[in-house]
N, C-alpha and C positions, 0 to 999 in steps of 0.2 A: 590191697588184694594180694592172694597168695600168687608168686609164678613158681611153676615149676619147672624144670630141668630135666633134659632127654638125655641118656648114654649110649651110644653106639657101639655095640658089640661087636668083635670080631677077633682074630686071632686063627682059625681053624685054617686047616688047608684048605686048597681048591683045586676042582679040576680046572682044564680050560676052557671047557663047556660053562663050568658054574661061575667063571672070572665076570663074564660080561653081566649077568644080574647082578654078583658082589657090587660091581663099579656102579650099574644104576640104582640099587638099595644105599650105597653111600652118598649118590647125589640126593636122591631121596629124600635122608638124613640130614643131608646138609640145609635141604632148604625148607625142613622141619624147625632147626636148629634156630635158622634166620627168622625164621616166623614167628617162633617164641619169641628171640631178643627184642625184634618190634610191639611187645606186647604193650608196651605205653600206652599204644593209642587201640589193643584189640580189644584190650580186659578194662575199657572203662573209664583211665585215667585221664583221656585226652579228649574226651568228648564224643567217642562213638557210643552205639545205642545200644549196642552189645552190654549183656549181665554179665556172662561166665565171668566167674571167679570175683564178682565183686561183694565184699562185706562189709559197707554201710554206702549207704546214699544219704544224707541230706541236707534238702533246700528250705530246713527249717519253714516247714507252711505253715504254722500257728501265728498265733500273737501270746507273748508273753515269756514268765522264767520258763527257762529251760528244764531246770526241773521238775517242773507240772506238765513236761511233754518229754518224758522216755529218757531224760537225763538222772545222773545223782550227783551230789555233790560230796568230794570226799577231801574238801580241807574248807573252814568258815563259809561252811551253810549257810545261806540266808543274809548274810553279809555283802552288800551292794550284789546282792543275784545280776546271774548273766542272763539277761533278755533278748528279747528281739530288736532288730531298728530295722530300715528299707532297706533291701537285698539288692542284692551288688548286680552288674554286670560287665561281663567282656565275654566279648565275640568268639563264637564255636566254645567257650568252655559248658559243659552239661552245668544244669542249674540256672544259666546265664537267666537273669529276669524273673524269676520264679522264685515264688515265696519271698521270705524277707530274708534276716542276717541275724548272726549274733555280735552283739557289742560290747569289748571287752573294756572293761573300764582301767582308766587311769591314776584309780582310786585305791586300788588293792582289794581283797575280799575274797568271793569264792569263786571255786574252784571246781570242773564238773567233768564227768566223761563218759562213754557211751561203750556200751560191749558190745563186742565183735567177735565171730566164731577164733577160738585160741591157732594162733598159727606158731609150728615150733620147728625144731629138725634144722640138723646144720645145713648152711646154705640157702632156707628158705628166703627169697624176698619180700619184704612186705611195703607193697608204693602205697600212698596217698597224697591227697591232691586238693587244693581249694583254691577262692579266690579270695585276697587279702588287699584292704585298702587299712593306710594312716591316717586317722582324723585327728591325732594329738595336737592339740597349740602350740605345745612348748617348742621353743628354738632348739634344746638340747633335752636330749635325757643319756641316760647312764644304758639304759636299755636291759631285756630278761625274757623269758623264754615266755611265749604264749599257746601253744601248742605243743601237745608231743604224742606218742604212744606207748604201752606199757603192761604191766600186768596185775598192777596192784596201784593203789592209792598213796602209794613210795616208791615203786620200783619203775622206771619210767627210759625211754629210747627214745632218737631221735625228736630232740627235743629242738623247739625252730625259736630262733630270736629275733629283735629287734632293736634298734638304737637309733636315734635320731643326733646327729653331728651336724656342727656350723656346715659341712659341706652338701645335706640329705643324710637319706633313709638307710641304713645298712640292716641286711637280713644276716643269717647265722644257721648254724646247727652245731651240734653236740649231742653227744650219750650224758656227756654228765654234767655239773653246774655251770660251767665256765664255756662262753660260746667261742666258735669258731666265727670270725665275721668275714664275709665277702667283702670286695675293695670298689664294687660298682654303687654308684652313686642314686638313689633312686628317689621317688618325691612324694608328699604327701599329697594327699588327697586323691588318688589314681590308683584304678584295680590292677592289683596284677594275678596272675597264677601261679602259684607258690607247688611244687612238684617236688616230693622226699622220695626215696630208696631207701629204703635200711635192710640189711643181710644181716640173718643170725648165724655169729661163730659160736659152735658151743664149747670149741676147744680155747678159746682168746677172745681176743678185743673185736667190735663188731662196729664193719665199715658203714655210716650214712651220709648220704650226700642229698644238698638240696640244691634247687633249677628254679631261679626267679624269671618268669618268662611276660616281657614288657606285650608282647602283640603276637598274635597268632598261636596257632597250636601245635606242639612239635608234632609229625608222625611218629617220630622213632627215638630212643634213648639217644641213640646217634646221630639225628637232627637237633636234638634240644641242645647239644652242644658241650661244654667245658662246665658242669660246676659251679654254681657263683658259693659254695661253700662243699667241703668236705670232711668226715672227719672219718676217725678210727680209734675207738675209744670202746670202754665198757659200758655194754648196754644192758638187753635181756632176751632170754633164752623162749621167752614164753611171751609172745602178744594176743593181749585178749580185749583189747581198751582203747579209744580215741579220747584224747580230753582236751580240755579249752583251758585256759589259765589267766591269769587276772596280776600276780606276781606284785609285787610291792608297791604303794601309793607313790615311792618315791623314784624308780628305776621305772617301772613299766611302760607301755606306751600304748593309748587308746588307740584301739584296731579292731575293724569288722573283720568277720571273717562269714564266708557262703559256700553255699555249694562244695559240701565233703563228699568225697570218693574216697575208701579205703579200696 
C-alpha cells in the first residue's frame, strides 16, 4: 500500500492573537503526523478491516495454477506451475484461515505476479505483507529470494529470501541478487508474518526492510520493533507488480505463502 506524507507549513508572521491557533494547528499536525506513522496497522497491513490505500488482497480462494486465476507468468511458464495447497493460519493476521496458499516449490520453474495500481514519486512507501511457513526437508539449503515487487518481468525490489542452516530458518531482503540475512534463528514448519517497507529514492539507492513477526500483530512500525533485515541498495522507481518466485532446484526452499496485503 501507498502511505503518504503530510508537510506542515509555516514561516509567516504572527500576531499574538494568531500565536495561540498557530500553536494548536501545530499540535494539530503533529498528531496527524503520528497517525500516518502508525499506518501499519490503519491501511491494512496488520490486520484491521480498513481498505484505504490498499492495492491487492489475496487469500487465493480458488483451487489450482495460479495462472488460471489472475496471475501470469513471466519467466518458465508452465514449468512445475505455482498452485494452491491448504492456507495458512496465525492469529489476528487478515486472511488468517481463509482460502488456501500458494506452494512454492523446491524444484525451480515458474515464476508469476500480479499487477497492482503503479506507485512512484520520491519517498513513496510501498508495505506488503503475508504469512510464510517452511515446509522444505532438507537439513541445509544455500537459500534465494521467493518474493519480491517490481515493475517489469526483470526489474524487481525488495526482494525477501530464504535459507535454511544447521542452526534454522533465516529470512533476508535486498533490492538486488545477493540477500541481506537476519541473525534470528527461526523453524520450519510454523507460520509467521513476514512485513517489508520499501521507500522509492529517485535520486539514489532505495531503503527496504523486512519484520519477521513470531506471534501477535504489531500496531505500529514502532511496536514491530528492530528490523530482522535491512537494506539500501538499487531498486525501482516504478511499482506496479507483486510476484512469487520458485528460484533454482538447487538453492530454493519449499515455502507457502497466504494472505498478501500490498
Amino acid at each position: 500500500m501507498k502511505v503518504s506524507t503530510m508537510i506542515t507549513q509555516a514561516g509567516f508572521a504572527e500576531s499574538s492573537a494568531a500565536k495561540a491557533s498557530t500553536a494548536c494547528n501545530k499540535q494539530i499536525n503533529t498528531s496527524l503526523k503520528r497517525w500516518l506513522s502508525v499506518s501499519f496497522l490503519l491501511m491494512m497491513i496488520f490486520g484491521s478491516q480498513l481498505s484505504f490505500g490498499q492495492l491487492l488482497s489475496q487469500d487465493f480462494g480458488f483451487s489450482g495454477a495460479l495462472t488460471a486465476n489472475g496471475w501470469t507468468a513471466h519467466s518458465s511458464g508452465g514449468t512445475n506451475p505455482i498452485s494452491t495447497t491448504t492456507g495458512l493460519s496465525y492469529t489476528g493476521a487478515q486472511g488468517s484461515g481463509s482460502g488456501n496458499a500458494a506452494l512454492l516449490n523446491n524444484a525451480g520453474g515458474e515464476d508469476v505476479n500480479i499487477g497492482i495500481t503503479n506507485q512512484t514519486g520520491n519517498g513513496t512507501s510501498v508495505y506488503f505483507s503475508c504469512m510464510v511457513n517452511i515446509t522444505d526437508a532438507a537439513a541445509t539449503k544455500t537459500g534465494d529470494y521467493f518474493m519480491h515487487i517490481g515493475s517489469s518481468a526483470s526489474a524487481f525490489a525488495a526482494r525477501v529470501f530464504v535459507r535454511i542452516t544447521a542452526s534454522g530458518v533465516n529470512f533476508g531482503i535486498n533490492n538486488a541478487n545477493t540477500a541481506s540475512y537476519g541473525t534470528t534463528n527461526f523453524v520450519k514448519n510454523t507460520t509467521y508474518l513476514l512485513i517489508v517497507k520499501y521507500t522509492i529514492n529517485t535520486g539514489g539507492t532505495d531503503n527496504a526492510s523486512l519484520w519477521v513477526v513470531s506471534s501477535g500483530v504489531p500496531a505500529t512500525e514502532v511496536a514491530a520493533g528492530t528490523a530482522e533485515s535491512t537494506t539500501i541498495s538499487t531498486g525501482q522507481d516504478n511499482i506496479n507488480m507483486f510476484a512469487l518466485r520458485q528460484g533454482s532446484g538447487t538453492t530454493s526452499v519449499q515455502t507457502v505463502v497466504d494472505g498478501i496485503r500490498v
